[in-house]
Structures are given as structure tokens and as C-alpha cells.
TIDO-46644 format. One record per residue (C-alpha): z, y, x. Coordinates in Angstrom, 2 decimals, padded with zeros to 5 digits, always signed. Example, Ala and Ser with C-alpha at 12.3 -4.5 7.8 and 13.67 -1.06 7.14 Angstrom:
residues 2
(node (+007.80,-004.50,+012.30))
(node (+007.14,-001.06,+013.67))
end
This chain:
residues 107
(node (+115.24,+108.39,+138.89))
(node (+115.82,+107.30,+135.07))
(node (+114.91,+107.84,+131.98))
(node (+116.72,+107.35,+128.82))
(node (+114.24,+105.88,+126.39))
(node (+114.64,+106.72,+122.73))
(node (+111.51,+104.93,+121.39))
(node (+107.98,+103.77,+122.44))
(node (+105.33,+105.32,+119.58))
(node (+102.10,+103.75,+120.13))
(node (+101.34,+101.09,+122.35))
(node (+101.50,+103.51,+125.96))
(node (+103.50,+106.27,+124.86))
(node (+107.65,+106.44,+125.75))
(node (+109.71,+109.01,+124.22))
(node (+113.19,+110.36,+125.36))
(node (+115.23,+112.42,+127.91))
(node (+115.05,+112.77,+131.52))
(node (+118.39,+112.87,+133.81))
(node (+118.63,+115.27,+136.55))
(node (+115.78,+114.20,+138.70))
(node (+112.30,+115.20,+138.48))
(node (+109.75,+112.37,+137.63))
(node (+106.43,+113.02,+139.14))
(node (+103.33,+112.09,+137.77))
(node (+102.36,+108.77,+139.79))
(node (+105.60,+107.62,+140.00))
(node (+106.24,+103.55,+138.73))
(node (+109.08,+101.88,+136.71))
(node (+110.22,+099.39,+138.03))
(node (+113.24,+097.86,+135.83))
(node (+115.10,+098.26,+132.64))
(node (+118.51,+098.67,+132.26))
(node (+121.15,+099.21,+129.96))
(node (+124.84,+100.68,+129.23))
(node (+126.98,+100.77,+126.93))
(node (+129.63,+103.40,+125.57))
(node (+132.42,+103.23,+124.12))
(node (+135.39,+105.20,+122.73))
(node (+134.98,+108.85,+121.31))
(node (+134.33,+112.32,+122.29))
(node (+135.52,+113.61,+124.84))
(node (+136.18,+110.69,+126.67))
(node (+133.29,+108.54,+126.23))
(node (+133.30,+105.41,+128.43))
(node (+130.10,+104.45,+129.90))
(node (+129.78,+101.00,+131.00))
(node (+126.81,+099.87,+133.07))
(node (+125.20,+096.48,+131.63))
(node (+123.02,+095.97,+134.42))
(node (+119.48,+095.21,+134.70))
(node (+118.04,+093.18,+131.93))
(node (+114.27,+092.99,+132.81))
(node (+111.71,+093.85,+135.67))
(node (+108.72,+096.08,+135.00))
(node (+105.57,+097.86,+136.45))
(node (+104.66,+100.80,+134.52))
(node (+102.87,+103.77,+136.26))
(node (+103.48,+106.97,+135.23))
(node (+100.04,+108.45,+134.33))
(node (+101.14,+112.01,+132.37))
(node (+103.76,+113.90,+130.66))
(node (+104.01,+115.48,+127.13))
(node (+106.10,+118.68,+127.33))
(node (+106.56,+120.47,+124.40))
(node (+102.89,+120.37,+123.29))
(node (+101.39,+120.34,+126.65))
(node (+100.20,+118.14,+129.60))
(node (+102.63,+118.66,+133.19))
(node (+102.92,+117.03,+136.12))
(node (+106.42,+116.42,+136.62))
(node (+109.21,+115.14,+133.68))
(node (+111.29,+117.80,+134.29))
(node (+115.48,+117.42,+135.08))
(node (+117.31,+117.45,+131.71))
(node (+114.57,+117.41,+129.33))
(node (+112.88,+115.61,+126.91))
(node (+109.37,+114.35,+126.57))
(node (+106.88,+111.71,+126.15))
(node (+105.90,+109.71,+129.00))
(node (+102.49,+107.94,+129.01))
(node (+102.12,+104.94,+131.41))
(node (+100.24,+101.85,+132.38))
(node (+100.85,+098.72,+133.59))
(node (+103.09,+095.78,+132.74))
(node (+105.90,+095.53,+130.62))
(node (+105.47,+097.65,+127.44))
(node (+106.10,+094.31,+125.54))
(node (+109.61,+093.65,+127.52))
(node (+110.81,+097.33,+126.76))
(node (+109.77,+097.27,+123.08))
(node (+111.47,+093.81,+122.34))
(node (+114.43,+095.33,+124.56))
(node (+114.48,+098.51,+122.11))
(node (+114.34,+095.90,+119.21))
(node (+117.32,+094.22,+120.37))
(node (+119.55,+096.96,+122.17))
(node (+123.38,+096.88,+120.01))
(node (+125.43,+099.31,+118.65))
(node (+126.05,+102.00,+121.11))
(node (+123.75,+100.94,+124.01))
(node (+121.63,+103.17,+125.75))
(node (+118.26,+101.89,+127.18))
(node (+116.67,+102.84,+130.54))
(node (+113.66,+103.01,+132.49))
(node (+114.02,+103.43,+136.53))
(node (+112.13,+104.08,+139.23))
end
């Protein structure tokens, strides 16, 4: 399970979009990675850049559209509020990230 992190707003609070698994509630992070892509539409070229740190962040709820859920539904956007360690490592990662690159969170 990943999630594509846009931004972290506040100091617990990660927004962005879900791939095609469900996250539940309860569920930890336990790395960031990171890709890149290049060329143009339609044929983007993805290239995986590996992990670049090691985290412990505990899924504790989900913003969805206005409202509190259980899951981080398939596809979707929404902010994800966790606990744990490595808020710090993902915001300086976000700080850093190049041209192009695409940030993760995994499970």
C-alpha cells in the first residue's frame, strides 16, 4: 500500500492521493520512497528511485471530503493524520524532492 504525498500541512497532517489499495485506519508507514518521471504525455516514464528513508508513522484517521472514515479509499484523495516517527524525515524529503519526482509513503 502507498500513498503519493503532495504536502504535510501542520505538524501530523499528510495530504495527497491514494493508489489502488485501501489504507485502513491502524495501518503504519514504514518507508519513503521516491520516483521519478520523465518524458511527456502519453508515454510518461516512471523510474523508481528507491527508498530514501525509514519511518514509523501510524495511521490514526482519514479526512474525506469533509468527513472522518476509516479506510483511505483506492484512487482518492485525502488527508491522512498519523503519529509516530518521522514527520521531520518526510518534510525535509518534500523540501528537497527535484523536478519531476514523486514522493511516497508505504506500508
Amino acid at each position: 500500500m502507498k500513498f503519493l504525498v503532495d504536502a504535510v500541512d501542520g505538524s501530523a497532517r499528510i495530504v495527497g492521493r491514494n493508489g489502488s489499495e485501501n489504507i485502513p485506519v491502524g495501518s503504519t508507514f514504514t518507508k519513503i520512497t521516491k520516483t521519478q518521471v520523465d518524458s511527456q504525455i502519453p508515454q510518461l516514464i516512471s523510474t523508481d528511485l528507491g527508498v530514501v528513508a525509514r519511518i514509523k508513522l501510524t495511521l490514526k484517521q482519514v479526512e474525506f471530503y469533509g468527513r472522518s472514515i476509516d479506510v483511505v479509499p483506492g484512487g482518492h484523495s485525502a488527508g491522512l493524520l498519523v503519529d509516530g516517527d518521522g514527520m521531520s524525515i518526510l518534510n525535509s524529503v518534500l523540501e528537497k524532492r527535484g523536478h519531476r519526482e514523486h514522493i511516497f509513503i508505504e506500508v
